[in-house]
N, C-alpha and C positions, 0 to 999 in steps of 0.2 A: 541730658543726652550727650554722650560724647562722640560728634562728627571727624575726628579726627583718623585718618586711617594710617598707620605703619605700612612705608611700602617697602620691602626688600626686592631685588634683585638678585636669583639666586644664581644664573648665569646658566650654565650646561650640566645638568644633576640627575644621577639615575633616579627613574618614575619610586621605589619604592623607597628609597630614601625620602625623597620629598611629600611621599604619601603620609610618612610616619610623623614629619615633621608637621604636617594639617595636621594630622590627628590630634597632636600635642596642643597646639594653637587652639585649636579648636577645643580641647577640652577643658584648657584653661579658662576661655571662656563660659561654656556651661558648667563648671566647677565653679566659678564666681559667683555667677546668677543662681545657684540653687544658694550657696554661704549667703548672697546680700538675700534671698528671701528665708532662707531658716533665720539669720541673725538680725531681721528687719535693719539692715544697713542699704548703703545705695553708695558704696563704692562702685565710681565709674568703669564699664567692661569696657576694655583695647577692640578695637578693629585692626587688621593686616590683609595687606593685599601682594600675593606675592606673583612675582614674573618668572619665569625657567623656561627652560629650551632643554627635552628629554633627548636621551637616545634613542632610537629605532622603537617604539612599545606599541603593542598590540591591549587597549584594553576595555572590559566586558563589563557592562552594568548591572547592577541587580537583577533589573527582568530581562536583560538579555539573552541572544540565543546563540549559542557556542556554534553553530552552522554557520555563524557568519563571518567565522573567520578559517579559510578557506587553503591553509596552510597547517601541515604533521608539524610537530615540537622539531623535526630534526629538519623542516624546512625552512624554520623558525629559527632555528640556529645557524643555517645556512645564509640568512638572509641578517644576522647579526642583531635580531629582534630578540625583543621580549614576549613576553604575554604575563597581565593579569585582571583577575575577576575582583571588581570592587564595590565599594557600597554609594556609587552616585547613581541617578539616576540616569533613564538611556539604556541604548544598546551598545554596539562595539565603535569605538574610534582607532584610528590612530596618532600618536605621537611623533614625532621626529625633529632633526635638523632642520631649521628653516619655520621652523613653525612658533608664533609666540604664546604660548600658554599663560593664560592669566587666574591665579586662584585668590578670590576676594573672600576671607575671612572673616564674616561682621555680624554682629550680634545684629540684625534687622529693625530690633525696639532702638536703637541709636535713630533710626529712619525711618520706619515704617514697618507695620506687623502687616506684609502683604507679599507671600512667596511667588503670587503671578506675575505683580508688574515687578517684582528685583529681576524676574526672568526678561520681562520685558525692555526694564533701566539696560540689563545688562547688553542684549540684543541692541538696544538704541543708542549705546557706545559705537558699537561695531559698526551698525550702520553709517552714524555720522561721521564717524572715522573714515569707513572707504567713501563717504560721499566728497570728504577731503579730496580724493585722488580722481573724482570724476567719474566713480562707479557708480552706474544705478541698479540699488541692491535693496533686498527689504525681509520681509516672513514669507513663510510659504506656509500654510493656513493647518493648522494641526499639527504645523513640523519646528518643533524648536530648533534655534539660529540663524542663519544668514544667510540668505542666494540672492545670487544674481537669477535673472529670468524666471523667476516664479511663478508657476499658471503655464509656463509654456514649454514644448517637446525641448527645449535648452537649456532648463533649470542646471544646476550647481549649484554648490553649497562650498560657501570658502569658509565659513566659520559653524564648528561645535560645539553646542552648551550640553554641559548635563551638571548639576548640584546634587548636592545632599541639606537638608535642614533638620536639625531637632530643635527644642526650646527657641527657636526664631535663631539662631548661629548657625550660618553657612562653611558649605567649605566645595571643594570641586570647581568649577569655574567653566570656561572657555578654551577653545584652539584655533585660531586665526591664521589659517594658511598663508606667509607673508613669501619663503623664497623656498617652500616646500617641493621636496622630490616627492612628485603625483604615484610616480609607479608603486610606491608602497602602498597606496589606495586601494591597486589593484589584487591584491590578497584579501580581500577582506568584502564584504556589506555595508556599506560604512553605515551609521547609524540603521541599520538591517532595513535602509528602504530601499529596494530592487529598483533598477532603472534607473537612476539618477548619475547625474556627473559630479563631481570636484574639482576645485580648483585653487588658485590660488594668486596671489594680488600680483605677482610678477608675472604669473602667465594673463593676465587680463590686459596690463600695462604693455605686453609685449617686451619688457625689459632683464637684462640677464640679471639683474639683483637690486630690491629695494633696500633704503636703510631702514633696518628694523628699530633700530632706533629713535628715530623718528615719529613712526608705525607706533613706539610704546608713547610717545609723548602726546602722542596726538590721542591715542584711548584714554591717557588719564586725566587729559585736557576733560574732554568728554565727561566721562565717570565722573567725575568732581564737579563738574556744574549738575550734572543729572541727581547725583545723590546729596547736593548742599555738604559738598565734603571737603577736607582739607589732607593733602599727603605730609606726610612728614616721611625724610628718612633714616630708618632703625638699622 
C-alpha cells in the first residue's frame, strides 16, 4: 500500500480549472486500479492532496437545491461570482478569498476501504487544527463538518465537507473559513440548512488576519498522523 501522498499547492485558481484537473487525478487513479485488476499486476496507485484559494464561486452538489442560492446570474455577475453544479456530494457552498480549500485525492485501499470514518479522519483534521488556536469545535450530529456551538441557538459552521468516491478514489474535499469575507454567505443556504451561522477562524480569534499558512501546516500536521501518511512535494 502506498502511504505517500503528492501535495501541490495550487495557490489562487479559477473553481473550474481546478475541477478538471481532480478529474484527471482522479482518473488516473481509477484507470490504474481497473489495468492492475484486468492485467493482475499491483502497480502502486499515487495519492495527491491538493490546496487552492478559488475566486468568488457559488457551488451546488448532486442532490442539491438550486433555491438555495439566493442570487439571478446577473447578480452573480454583479457580485463577481461564479456558479456551478457538480458531482460531490452536499448541497450548496461557497468558495472565495480567504478561504483554504483542501482536495485529498487518494485511492482509500492505500488506507482503509471506509468512506465514513475518511469523512470522519477528515473532520478530525480540522478539528484538531482549530483546537490548536483554542477553539472549542466538533460535529453537529447528522451534519457533515465543523462548528463551533453545536446543540446550541449559537451553532456555526467554519468548515465544509462534501466528496465524491468511486472504486474507493476520492476527490472533492474541504473549505475552512480562515480570513473569509462572511457577506458572501449571505446569498446563499449554505449547505441548505436554514437557520444556521458561519464563520470563520479570524472572526472567532477577533483578529484582522490569520496566517494561512500556518493554518495549512498545521492540517497536514494532522492529516498525516490520522491517515499513517507521508507528504511529499510534487
Amino acid at each position: 500500500m502506498n502511504k505517500t501522498i503528492q501535495l501541490q499547492d495550487l495557490g489562487n485558481k479559477d473553481y473550474n480549472e481546478t475541477w478538471a484537473y481532480q478529474e484527471e487525478l482522479f482518473k488516473g487513479i481509477v484507470d490504474l486500479k481497473i489495468q492492475n485488476r484486468r492485467e493482475e499486476t499491483a502497480i502502486p496507485t499515487p495519492n495527491y492532496f491538493l490546496f487552492v484559494e478559488h475566486p468568488h464561486v457559488y457551488t451546488l452538489g448532486k442532490s442539491g437545491d438550486l433555491s438555495n442560492l439566493l442570487l439571478s446570474e446577473k447578480q452573480l455577475e454583479a457580485k463577481g461570482a461564479t456558479f456551478y453544479k457538480i458531482n460531490r456530494g452536499g448541497d450548496i457552498t461557497y468558495h472565495g478569498p480567504g478561504q483554504i480549500v483542501g482536495y485529498p485525492i487518494l485511492d482509500l485501499e492505500n488506507f482503509f476501504s471506509d468512506i465514513h470514518k475518511y469523512l470522519r479522519f477528515l473532520e478530525e483534521a480540522i478539528i484538531l487544527t482549530l483546537q490548536e488556536y483554542g477553539l472549542e469545535c466538533g460535529r453537529s450530529e447528522g451534519e457533515t463538518g465543523v462548528w463551533l456551538g453545536a446543540g446550541t441557538p449559537f451553532a456555526r459552521k467554519i468548515c465544509a465537507m462534501g466528496v465524491r468516491a468511486s472504486r474507493w478514489v476520492t476527490m472533492h474535499g474541504f473549505a475552512l473559513n480562515v480570513n473569509a469575507d462572511l457577506g458572501y454567505f449571505d446569498n446563499i443556504i449554505p449547505c441548505g440548512i436554514r437557520g444556521k451561522a458561519v464563520t470563520s477562524l479570524h472572526v472567532e480569534l477577533g483578529v484582522e488576519k490569520v496566517d494561512e499558512q500556518e493554518v495549512k501546516e498545521k492540517i497536514l500536521k494532522h492529516f498525516s498522523e490520522l491517515f499513517e501518511a507521508e507528504f511529499v512535494t510534487s
